[in-house]
C-alpha positions in Angstrom: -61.7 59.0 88.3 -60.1 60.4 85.0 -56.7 60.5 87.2 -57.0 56.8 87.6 -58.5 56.2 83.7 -55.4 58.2 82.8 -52.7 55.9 84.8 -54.2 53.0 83.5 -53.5 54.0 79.9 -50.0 55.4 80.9 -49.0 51.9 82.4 -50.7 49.8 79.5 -49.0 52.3 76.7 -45.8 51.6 78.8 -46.2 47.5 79.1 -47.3 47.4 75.6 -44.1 49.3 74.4 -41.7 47.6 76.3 -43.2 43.6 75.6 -44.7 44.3 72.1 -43.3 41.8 70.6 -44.0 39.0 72.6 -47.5 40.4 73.5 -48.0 40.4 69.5 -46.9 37.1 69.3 -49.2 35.9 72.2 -52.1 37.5 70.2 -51.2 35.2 67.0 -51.2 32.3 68.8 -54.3 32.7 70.6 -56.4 33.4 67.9 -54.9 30.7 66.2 -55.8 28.8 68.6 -59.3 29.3 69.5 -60.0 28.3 65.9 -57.5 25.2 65.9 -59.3 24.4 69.4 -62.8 24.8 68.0 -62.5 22.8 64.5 -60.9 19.5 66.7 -63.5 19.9 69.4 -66.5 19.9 66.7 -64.5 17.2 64.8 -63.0 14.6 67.3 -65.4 15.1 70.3 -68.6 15.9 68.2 -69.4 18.5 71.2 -72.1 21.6 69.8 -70.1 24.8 68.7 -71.1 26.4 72.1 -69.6 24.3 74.1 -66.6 23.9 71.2 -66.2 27.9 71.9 -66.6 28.0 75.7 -63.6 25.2 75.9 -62.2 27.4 72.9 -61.8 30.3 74.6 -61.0 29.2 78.3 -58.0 27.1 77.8 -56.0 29.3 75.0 -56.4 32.2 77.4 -54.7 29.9 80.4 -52.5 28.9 77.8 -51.7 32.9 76.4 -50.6 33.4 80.0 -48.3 30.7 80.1 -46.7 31.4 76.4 -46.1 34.8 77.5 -44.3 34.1 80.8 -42.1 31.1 78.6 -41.8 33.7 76.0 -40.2 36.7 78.4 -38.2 33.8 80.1 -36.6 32.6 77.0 -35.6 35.8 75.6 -33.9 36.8 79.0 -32.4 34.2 78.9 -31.1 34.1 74.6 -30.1 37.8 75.7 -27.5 36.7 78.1 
């Protein structure tokens, strides 16, 4: 089991080296917007703050995917 524990941390130290500044970037924006996502929930649909959260947190993480696929995409391509 510590062989495995020990990969894991060896690939993520590796991805995170070689993508930290998109994957920074991707953090930003998905904090940001959980709280952006919360406020306008509470405000414009007058839903509870659970339900604000539980939207809050399920869609920016769909959308932290998609930024950070667009975001390695675009700089292959500005590289070029």
């Amino acid at each position: 089991m510590v062989e495995v524990t020990k990969g894991i941390f060896e690939a993520s130290k590796e991805i995170y080296s070689s993508n930290r500044g998109s994957i920074l970037r991707t953090i930003v924006y998905t904090v940001g917007h959980f709280a952006i996502a919360i406020t306008v929930l509470m405000l414009v649909a007058d839903v509870s703050f659970m339900i604000a959260l539980t939207d809050a947190i399920v869609e920016p993480i769909a959308n932290s995917v998609w930024y950070f696929i667009l975001d390695k995409w675009w700089a292959s391509k500005s590289k070029k």
